[in-house]
Each structure stands twice: as structure tokens, then as C-alpha cells.
SELUMFI-787456 format. One record per residue (C-alpha): x, y, z; residue in three letters. Coordinates in steps of 0.001 Angstrom, whole numbers. Layout:
REM residues N
+---------+---------+---------+---------+
|    east |   north |      up | residuo |
+---------+---------+---------+---------+
|       X |       Y |       Z |     ala |
...
+---------+---------+---------+---------+
REM end
This chain:
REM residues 288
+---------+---------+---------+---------+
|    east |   north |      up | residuo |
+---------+---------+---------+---------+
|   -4756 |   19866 |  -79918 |     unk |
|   -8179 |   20887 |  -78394 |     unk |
|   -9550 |   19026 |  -75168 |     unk |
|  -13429 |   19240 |  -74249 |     unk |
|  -15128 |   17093 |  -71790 |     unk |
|  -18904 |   16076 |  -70962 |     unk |
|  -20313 |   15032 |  -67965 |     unk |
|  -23186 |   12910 |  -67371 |     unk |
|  -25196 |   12517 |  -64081 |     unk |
|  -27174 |    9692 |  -63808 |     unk |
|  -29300 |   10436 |  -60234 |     unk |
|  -32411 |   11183 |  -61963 |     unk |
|  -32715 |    7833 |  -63036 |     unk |
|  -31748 |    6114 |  -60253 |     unk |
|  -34821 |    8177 |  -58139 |     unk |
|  -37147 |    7171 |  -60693 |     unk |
|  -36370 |    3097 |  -60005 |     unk |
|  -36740 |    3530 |  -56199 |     unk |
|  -40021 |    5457 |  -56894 |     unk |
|  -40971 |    2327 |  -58866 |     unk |
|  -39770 |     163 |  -56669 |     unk |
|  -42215 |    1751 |  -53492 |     unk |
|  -44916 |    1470 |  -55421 |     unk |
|  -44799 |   -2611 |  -55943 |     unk |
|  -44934 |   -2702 |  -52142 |     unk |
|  -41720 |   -2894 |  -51710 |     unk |
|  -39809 |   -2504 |  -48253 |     unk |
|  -40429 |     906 |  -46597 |     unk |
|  -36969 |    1048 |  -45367 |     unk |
|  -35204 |    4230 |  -47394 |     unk |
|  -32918 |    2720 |  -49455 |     unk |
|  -29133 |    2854 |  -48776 |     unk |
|  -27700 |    5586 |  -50799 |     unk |
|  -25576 |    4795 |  -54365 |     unk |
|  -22880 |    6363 |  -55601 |     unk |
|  -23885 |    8747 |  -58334 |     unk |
|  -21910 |    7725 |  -61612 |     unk |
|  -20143 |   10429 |  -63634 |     unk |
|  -19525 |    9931 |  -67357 |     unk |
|  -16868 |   12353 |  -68765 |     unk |
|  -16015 |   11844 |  -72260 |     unk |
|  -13067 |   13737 |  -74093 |     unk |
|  -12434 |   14409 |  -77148 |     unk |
|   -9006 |   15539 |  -79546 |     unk |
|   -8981 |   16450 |  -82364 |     unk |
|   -5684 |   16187 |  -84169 |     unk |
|   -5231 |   18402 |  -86987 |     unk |
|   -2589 |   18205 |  -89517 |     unk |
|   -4009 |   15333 |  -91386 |     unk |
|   -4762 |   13425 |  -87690 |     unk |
|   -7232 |   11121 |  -86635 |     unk |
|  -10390 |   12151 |  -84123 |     unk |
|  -10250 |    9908 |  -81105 |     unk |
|  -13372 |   10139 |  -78615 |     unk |
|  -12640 |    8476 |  -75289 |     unk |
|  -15484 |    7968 |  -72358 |     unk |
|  -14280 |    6918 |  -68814 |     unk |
|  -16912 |    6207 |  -65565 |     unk |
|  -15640 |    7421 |  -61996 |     unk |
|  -17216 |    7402 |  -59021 |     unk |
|  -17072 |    9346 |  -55910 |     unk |
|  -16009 |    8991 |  -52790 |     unk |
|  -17972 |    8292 |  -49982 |     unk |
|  -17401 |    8665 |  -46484 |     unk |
|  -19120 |    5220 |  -44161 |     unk |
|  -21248 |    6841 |  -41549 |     unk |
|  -20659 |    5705 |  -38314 |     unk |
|  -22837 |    3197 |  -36334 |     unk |
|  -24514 |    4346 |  -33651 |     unk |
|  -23437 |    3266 |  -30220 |     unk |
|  -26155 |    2093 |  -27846 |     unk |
|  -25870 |    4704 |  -24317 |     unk |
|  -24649 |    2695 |  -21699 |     unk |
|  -26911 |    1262 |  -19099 |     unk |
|  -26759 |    3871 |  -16153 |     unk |
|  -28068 |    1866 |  -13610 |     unk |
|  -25663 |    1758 |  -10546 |     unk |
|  -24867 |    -985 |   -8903 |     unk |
|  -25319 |   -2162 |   -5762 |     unk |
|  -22518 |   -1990 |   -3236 |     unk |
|  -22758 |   -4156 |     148 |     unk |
|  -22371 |   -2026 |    3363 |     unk |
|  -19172 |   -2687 |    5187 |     unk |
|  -19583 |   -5087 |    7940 |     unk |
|  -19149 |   -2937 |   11416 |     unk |
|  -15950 |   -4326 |   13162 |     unk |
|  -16444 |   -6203 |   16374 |     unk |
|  -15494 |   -3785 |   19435 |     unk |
|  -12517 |   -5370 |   21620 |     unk |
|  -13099 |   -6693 |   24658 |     unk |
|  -10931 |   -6019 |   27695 |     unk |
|   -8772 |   -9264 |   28702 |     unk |
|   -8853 |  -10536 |   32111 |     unk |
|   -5685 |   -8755 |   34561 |     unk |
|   -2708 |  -11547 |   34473 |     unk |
|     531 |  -10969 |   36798 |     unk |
|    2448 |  -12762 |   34207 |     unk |
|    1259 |  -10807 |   31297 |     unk |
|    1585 |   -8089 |   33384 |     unk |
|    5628 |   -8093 |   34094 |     unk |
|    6038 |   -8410 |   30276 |     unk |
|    4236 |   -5537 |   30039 |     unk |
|    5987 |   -3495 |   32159 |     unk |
|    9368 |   -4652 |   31041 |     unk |
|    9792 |   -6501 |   27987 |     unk |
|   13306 |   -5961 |   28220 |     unk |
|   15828 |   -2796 |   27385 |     unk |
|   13599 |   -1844 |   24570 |     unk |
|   10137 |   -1297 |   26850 |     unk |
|    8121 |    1295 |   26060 |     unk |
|    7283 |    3446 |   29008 |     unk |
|    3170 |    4491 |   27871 |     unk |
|    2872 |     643 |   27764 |     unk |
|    4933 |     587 |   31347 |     unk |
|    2619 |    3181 |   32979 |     unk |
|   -1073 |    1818 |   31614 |     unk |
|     501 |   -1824 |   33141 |     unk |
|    1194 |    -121 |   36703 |     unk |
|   -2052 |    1550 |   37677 |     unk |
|   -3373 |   -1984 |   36538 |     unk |
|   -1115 |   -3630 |   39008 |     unk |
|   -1920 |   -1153 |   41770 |     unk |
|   -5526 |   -1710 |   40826 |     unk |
|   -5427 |   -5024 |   41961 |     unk |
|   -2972 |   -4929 |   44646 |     unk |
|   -1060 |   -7841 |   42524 |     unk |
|    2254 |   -8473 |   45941 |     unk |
|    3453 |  -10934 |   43042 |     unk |
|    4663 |   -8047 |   41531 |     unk |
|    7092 |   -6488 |   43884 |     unk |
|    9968 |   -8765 |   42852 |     unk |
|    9580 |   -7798 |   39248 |     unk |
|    9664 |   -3966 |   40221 |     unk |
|   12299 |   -4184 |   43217 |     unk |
|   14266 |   -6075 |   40343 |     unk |
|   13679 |   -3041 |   37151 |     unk |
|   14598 |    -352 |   39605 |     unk |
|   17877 |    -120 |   38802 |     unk |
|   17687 |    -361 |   35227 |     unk |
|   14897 |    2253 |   34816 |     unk |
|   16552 |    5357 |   32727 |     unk |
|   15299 |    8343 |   34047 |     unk |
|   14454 |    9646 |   38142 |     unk |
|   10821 |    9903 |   37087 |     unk |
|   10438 |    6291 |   35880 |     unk |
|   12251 |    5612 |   38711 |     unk |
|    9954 |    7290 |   40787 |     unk |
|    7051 |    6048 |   39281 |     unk |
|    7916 |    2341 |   40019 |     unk |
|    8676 |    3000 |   43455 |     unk |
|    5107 |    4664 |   43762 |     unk |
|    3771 |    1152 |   43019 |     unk |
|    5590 |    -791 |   45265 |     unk |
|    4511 |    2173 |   48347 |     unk |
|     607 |    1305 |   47319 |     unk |
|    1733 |   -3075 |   47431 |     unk |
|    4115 |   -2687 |   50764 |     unk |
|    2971 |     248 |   52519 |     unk |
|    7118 |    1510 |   52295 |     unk |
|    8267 |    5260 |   51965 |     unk |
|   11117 |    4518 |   50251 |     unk |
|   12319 |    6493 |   47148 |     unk |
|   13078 |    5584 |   43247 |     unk |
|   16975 |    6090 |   44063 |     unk |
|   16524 |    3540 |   47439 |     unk |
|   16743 |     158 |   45999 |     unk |
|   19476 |   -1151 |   48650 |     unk |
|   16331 |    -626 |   51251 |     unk |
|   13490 |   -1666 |   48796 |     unk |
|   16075 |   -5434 |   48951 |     unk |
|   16611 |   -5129 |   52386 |     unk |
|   12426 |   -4551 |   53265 |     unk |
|   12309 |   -7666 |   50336 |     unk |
|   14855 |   -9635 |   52250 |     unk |
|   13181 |  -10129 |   55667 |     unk |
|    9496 |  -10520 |   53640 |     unk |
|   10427 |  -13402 |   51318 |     unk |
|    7794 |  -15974 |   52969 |     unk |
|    4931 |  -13552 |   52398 |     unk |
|    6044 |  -12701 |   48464 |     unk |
|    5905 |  -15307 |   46161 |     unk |
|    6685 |  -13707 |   42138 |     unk |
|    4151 |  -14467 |   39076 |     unk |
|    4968 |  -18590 |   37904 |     unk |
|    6865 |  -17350 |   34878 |     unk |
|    9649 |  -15058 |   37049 |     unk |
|   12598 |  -17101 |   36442 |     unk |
|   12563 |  -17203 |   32413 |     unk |
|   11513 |  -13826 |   32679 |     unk |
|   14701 |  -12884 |   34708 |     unk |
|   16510 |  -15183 |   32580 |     unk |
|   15679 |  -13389 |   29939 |     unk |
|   16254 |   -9700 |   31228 |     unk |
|   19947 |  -10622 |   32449 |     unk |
|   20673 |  -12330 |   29211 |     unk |
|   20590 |   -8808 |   27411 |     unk |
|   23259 |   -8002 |   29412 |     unk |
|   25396 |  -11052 |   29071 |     unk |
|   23582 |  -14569 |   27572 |     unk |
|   25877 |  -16521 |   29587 |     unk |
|   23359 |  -15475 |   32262 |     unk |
|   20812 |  -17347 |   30924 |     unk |
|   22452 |  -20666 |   31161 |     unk |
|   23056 |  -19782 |   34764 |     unk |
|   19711 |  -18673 |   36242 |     unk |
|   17183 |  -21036 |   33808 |     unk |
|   18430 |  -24080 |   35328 |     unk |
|   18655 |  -22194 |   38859 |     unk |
|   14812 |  -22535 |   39279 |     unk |
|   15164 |  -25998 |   39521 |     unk |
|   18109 |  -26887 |   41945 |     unk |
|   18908 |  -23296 |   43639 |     unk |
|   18516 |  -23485 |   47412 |     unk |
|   18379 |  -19853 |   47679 |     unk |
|   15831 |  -17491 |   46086 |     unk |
|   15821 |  -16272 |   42717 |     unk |
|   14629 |  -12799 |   43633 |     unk |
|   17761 |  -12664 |   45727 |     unk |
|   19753 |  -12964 |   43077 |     unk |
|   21220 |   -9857 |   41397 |     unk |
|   23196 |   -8276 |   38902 |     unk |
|   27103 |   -7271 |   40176 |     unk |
|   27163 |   -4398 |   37910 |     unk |
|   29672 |   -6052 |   35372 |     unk |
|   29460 |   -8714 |   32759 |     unk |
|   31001 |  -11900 |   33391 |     unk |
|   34572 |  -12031 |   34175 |     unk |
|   33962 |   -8199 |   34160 |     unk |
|   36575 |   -8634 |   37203 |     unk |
|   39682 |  -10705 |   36905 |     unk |
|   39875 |  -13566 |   39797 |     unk |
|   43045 |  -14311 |   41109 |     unk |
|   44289 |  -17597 |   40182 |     unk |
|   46997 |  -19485 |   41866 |     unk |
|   48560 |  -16232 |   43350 |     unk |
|   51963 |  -16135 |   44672 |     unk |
|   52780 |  -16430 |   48628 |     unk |
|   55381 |  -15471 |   51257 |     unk |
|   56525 |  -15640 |   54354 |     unk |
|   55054 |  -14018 |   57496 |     unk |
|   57973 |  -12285 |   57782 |     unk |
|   58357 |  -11072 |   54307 |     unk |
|   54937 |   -9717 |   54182 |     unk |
|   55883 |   -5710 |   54734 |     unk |
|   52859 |   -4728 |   53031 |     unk |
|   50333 |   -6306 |   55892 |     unk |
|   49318 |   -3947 |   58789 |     unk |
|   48219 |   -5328 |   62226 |     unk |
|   44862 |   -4938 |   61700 |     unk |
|   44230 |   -5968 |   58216 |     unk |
|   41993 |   -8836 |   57938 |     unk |
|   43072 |  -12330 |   56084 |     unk |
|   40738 |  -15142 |   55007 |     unk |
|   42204 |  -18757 |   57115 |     unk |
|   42180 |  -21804 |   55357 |     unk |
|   44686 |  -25613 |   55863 |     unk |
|   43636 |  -28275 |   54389 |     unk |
|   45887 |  -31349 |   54388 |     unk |
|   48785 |  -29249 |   55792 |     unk |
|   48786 |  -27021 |   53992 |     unk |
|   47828 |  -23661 |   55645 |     unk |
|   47453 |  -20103 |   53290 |     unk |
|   46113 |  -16757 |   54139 |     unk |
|   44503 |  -14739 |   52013 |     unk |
|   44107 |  -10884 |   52651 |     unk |
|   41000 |   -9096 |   52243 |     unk |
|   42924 |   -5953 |   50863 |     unk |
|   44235 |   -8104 |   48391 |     unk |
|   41110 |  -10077 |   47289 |     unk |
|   38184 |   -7456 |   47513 |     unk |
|   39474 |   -6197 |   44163 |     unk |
|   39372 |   -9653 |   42763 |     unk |
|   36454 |  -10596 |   44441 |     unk |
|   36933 |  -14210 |   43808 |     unk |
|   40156 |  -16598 |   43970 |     unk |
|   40531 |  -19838 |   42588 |     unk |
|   43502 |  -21574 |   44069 |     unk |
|   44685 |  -25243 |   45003 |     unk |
|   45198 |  -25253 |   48693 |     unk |
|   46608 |  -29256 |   50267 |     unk |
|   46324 |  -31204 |   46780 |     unk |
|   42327 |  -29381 |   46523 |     unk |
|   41409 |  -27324 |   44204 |     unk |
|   38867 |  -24225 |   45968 |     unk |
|   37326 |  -20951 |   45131 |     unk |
|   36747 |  -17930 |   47673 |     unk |
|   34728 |  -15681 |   47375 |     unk |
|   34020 |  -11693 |   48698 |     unk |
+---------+---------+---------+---------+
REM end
């Protein structure tokens, strides 16, 4: 069998209709471009007594699109407001009561805070502060905070006394109460210092400010948390003459009532520091 194949390009005829096309005043726009048709015919020849067959088929080519062209985006930048400059802080007005928060908050102070708050307090010779500082003394944590608060309270009282001297700095506050009086906020303040120690404070000293015939700023911390030290409740007694353990000199706290007459020694209750007791049919509480 023998194969043979024609091809047949069309393209000159197709530029020869454009051509015709331009002339007639046709659009000016170059025409989009057609596919050029191939015509391959082929041919076999059968021998041996066969019959000729002639077949013609049409392809066309592949095109590729061409891709659109994308418009350059528009460079102009755009505008950006300027930041609006922040206000600058004023300074607030010196307040005492502000002022003892400052200086302690509470166990968690911070001492920069604590030291910025001082020379503020020195620089206007605030006296309402001297119970607040008298009363921080003894918690402060280190000598040098120590000594730094007893630096303020020698510019306010004119004392030499040291950070370690807080008996005297009590004492000199003491026989000075009428000319101290403490920022209006001092007893929730206090409340609130002694109630990290113990909050059963609290409900002792708040409603202190109200009915307490003594000073608040008198009022201090034992050392110990509450019942911290045992009283001694409805102790045992004896005889005169069975007491061996008394000296001749010891001292006793006196008390009758209906009768009934006890003594109490001091030996015995100084490390109780309080009794509670029913002496005549009455119940009573000493204290030491």
C-alpha cells in the first residue's frame, strides 16, 4: 500500500479579501488574525485487484489567546493624616491623702513611688503626715528605708531621732497629739494596712473612728495576729498557803467583787497578757 499526502495553504487568499475589504472603506482596525486552514489529502492505492480511495481532511492549528493588557496601576499616593500630638500631663495639685497611699499602699509599695511621695511631703511641710510615717516605721524592710522615713519626720518635727527609734518617735507623738491631727482618710487607711496582717483588724479599727475615746494613731500593732497569745481563761486557784511558787515581792493584780476576792500574779499573767475569768457571779477581763 502506498501513502502520499498534499497540503494546501489557503493564506494567500485570505490577504487578498482583507486587501479588498480596506479598500471599500472599511474599518482601519487590523483585522483579528484567522487560523490558516490546511487541506491534506491522502491517497492508497490498493493493488491486487483493489480499489483507489482518495480521502481529504481540514485541520486547523492551534493558537495561543494573547493576553490582555493590564492597565499600570495608578501611582498616586495617598494622603495620610499627621498624628495628633498628645496632650502633655499636667502636674496634680499636692493631697495628704493621696499622699499616704502613695507612700504606702500596703505590703506591696513600691519604694521609687515611696521616695518621689516624701520629698513632696517635706516640700510642703504636710505635720498630717507624721502619724502615717511614725505608723510605717516599723514595717519598712530595709535600715535605709528606714532611715529615709525618719529623715522626713526630722524636717516635720525638728527630732534627731533614728530609723531604728520608733519607741521615741511614739513617745515625742504621744505628748504632741493636740498639735497633729492625720489626713481625713487615716482610719480606713490604717484599717486597711492592719487588715493585711489579720482582717479581723479591720472590723475592729473601722468602726473605732466613730466611738473610740482614745486616738487612733495611738493604736498599734502587738507584734502577733489575733489570739497570737493564748489568754488565760478561768484559771485554777489556791490557797495563800499553798502558793510555794510566790516570792515576797512578786506583784499580784487585787480584785473582790461580791465576796469573792482573787489575786492574780503578774508572773503568771504577763505571758498571757490577758485573762478572762468570772470573779463574784461577773464575768471580767484583765489585761497587761
Amino acid at each position: 500500500m502506498t501513502i502520499s499526502a498534499r497540503k494546501f495553504v489557503g493564506s494567500a487568499a485570505v490577504g487578498l479579501v482583507f486587501a479588498a475589504l480596506s479598500c471599500i472603506g472599511g474599518s482601519t482596525v487590523p483585522p483579528t488574525p484567522v487560523p490558516t486552514a490546511v487541506e491534506v489529502t491522502a491517497k492508497a492505492d490498493m493493488n491486487e485487484g483493489g480499489t483507489s480511495v482518495e480521502a481529504t481532511a481540514t485541520t486547523l492549528p492551534t493558537v495561543t489567546a494573547v493576553p490582555e493588557v493590564t492597565q499600570a496601576p495608578d501611582t498616586t499616593p495617598t494622603a495620610v493624616p499627621a498624628p495628633t500630638p498628645e496632650a502633655t500631663p499636667t502636674s496634680l495639685p499636692y493631697e495628704s491623702e493621696a499622699a499616704m497611699y502613695d507612700i504606702y499602699p500596703g505590703f506591696t509599695m513600691s519604694m521609687s513611688q515611696a521616695l518621689e511621695s516624701l520629698e513632696q511631703v517635706e516640700e510642703n511641710n504636710d505635720a498630717s503626715m507624721i502619724p502615717v510615717l511614725i505608723e510605717i516605721l516599723r514595717f519598712m524592710p530595709t535600715q535605709s528605708s528606714r532611715d529615709r522615713i525618719a529623715s522626713t519626720l526630722g524636717v516635720l518635727t525638728g527630732q534627731p531621732f533614728e530609723g531604728n527609734d520608733w519607741d521615741k518617735w511614739m513617745d515625742w507623738m504621744g505628748e504632741n497629739l493636740d498639735d497633729i491631727e492625720p489626713p481625713e482618710g487615716y482610719p480606713d487607711w490604717k484599717a486597711r494596712l492592719y487588715s493585711a496582717i489579720d482582717e479581723r483588724f479591720a472590723f475592729f479599727l473601722r468602726p473605732a473612728r466613730d466611738f473610740s475615746r482614745i486616738r487612733l494613731e495611738e493604736i498599734v500593732w502587738g507584734g502577733v495576729r489575733p489570739d497570737g497569745i493564748p489568754d488565760l481563761r478561768r484559771p485554777s486557784f489556791v490557797e495563800v498557803a499553798e502558793a510555794g511558787y510566790m516570792r515576797p515581792d512578786d506583784r499580784v493584780f487585787g480584785l473582790e467583787i461580791n465576796g469573792d476576792i482573787r489575786a492574780y500574779p503578774l508572773r503568771v499573767v504577763n505571758a498571757h497578757e490577758m485573762v478572762n475569768d468570772s470573779v463574784g457571779g461577773e464575768p471580767i477581763s484583765l489585761m497587761w
